[in-house]
C-alpha positions in Angstrom: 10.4 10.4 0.2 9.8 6.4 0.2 7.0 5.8 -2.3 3.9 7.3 -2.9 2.7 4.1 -1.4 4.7 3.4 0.8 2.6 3.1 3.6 0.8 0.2 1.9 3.8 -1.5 0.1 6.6 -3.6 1.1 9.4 -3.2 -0.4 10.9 -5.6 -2.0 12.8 -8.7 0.1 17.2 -8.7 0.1 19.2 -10.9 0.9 21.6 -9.7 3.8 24.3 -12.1 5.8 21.6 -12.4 8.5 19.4 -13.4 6.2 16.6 -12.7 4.0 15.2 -9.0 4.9 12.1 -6.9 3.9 10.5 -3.6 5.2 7.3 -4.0 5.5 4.9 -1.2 6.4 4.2 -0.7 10.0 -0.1 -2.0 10.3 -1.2 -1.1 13.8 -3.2 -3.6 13.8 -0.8 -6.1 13.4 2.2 -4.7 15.0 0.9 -2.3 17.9 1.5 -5.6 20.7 4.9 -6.0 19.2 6.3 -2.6 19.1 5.0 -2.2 22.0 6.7 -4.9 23.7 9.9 -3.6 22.2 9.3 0.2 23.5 9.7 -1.4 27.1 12.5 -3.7 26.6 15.1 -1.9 28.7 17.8 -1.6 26.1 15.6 0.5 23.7 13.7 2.2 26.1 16.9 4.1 27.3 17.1 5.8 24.0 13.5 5.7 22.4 12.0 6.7 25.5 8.9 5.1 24.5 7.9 3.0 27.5 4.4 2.7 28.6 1.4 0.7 27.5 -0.2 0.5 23.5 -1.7 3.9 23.7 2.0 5.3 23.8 3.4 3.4 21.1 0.1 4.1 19.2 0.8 8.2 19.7 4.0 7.6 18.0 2.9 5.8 15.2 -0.2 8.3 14.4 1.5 11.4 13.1 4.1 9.3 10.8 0.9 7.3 9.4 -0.8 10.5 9.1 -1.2 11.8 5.5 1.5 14.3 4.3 3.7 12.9 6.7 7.7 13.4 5.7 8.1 9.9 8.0 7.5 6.3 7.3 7.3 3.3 10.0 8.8 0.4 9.3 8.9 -3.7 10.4 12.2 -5.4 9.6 10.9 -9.0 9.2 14.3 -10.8 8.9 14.1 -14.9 7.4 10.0 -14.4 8.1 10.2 -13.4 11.4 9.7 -9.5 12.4 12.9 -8.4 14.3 13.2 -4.7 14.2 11.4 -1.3 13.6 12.9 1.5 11.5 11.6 5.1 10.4 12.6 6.1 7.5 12.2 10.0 6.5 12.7 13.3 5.1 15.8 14.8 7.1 15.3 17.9 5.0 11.9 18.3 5.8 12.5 17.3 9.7 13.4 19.7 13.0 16.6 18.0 12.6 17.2 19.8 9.4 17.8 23.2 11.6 20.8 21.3 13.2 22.8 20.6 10.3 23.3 21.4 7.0 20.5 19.2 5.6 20.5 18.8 1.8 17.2 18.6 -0.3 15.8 15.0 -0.5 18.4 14.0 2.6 17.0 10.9 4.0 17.1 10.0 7.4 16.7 6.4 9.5 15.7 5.5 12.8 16.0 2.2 13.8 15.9 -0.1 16.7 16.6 -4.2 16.9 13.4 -5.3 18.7 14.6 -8.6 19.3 17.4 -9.2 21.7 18.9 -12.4 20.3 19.9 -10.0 17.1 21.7 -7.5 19.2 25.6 -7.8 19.2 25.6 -10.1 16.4 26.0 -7.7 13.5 22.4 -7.9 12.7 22.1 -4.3 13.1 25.4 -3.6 10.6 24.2 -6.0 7.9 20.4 -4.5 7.9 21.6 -1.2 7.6 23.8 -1.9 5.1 20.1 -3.5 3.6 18.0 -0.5 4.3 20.9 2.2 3.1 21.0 0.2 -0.1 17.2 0.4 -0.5 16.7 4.2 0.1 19.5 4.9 -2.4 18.0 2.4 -4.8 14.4 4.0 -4.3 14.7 7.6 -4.1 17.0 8.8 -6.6 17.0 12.1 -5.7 18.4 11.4 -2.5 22.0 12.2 -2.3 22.7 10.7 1.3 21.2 9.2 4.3 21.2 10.0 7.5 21.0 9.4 11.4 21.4 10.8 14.5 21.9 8.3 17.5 22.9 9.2 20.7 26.4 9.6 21.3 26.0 7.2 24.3 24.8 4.4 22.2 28.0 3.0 21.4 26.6 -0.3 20.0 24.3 1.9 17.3 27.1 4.2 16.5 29.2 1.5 15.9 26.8 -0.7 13.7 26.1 2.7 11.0 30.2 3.4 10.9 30.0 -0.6 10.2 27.9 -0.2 7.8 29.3 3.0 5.3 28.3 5.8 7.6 31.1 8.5 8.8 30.5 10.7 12.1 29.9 13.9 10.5 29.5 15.6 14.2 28.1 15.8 17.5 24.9 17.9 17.5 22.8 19.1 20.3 19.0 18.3 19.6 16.4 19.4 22.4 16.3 15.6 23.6 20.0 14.2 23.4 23.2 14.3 22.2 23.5 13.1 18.6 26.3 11.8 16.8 25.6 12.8 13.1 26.4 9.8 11.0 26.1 10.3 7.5 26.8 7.6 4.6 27.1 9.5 0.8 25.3 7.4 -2.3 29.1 7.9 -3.7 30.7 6.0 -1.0 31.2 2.4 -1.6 28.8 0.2 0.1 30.5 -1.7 2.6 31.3 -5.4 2.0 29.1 -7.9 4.1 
């Protein structure tokens, strides 16, 4: 898991090629307007299926801020400016753990560029690279991390094999058709 705080703490900034980058927990408050925007951009809304007004985004965020939860929501503030939301979570401890052979403390990311001028510039590679580096760095126990876009998001499939992940397989989860990416602590970290 992230930190036994880590719905209260940022982690850390890092510098990335994009620029400087920090997680910074997800505060409804603050970021409902904003991730809700992003929900009902058309690019993310064919894959997160999130569309719809605050009171949808807000059911999203509830379980994962919920206490106990094996999730944690994320805002990618890149240079001071917030450009992307990521989940970060237990894969072991997930429904997706009955479609692979999840290993214990396997971490898994979600993750969507909110902001279009960052899409198709290698934003997406160079934070995940970022955010791969901090899992690894923050939960030792973690062997690997995880994700599971759909296959028929070529630009995200091709930003985490950018960034260290292999295509493990194609899985069949009850809402899509998931290409398994998975990137090993013992695999060299990509060079920006």
């Amino acid at each position: 898991m992230p930190p036994a705080d880590a719905h209260t703490r940022p982690w850390a900034p890092v510098d990335t090629p994009a620029g400087a980058f920090q997680l910074v927990p997800v505060d409804p408050e603050r970021d409902l307007a904003t991730l809700t925007r992003w929900m009902n951009d058309p690019v993310v809304a064919a894959f997160w299926e999130l569309a719809g007004d605050e009171s949808v985004t807000a059911a999203h965020l509830a379980p994962q801020l919920a206490d106990g939860s094996h999730s944690t929501p994320w805002i990618g503030v890149l240079s001071g400016t917030p450009v992307s939301y990521w989940e970060l979570y237990r894969a072991d401890l997930d429904p997706l753990a009955r479609h692979y052979p999840a290993r214990p403390h396997d971490m898994g990311v979600h993750l969507l560029i909110g902001e279009e001028r960052h899409r198709g510039r290698g934003t997406g590679t160079a934070l995940l690279r970022a955010v791969t580096a901090l899992v690894l760095d923050h939960v030792p126990r973690c062997t690997r991390v995880v994700a599971e876009p759909d296959v028929r998001n070529a630009p995200s499939v091709s930003a985490f094999r950018r960034a260290g992940f292999r295509l493990s397989a194609e899985l069949d989860l009850p809402e899509k058709r998931a290409a398994l990416m998975v990137r090993d602590r013992t695999t060299p970290r990509p060079r920006p």
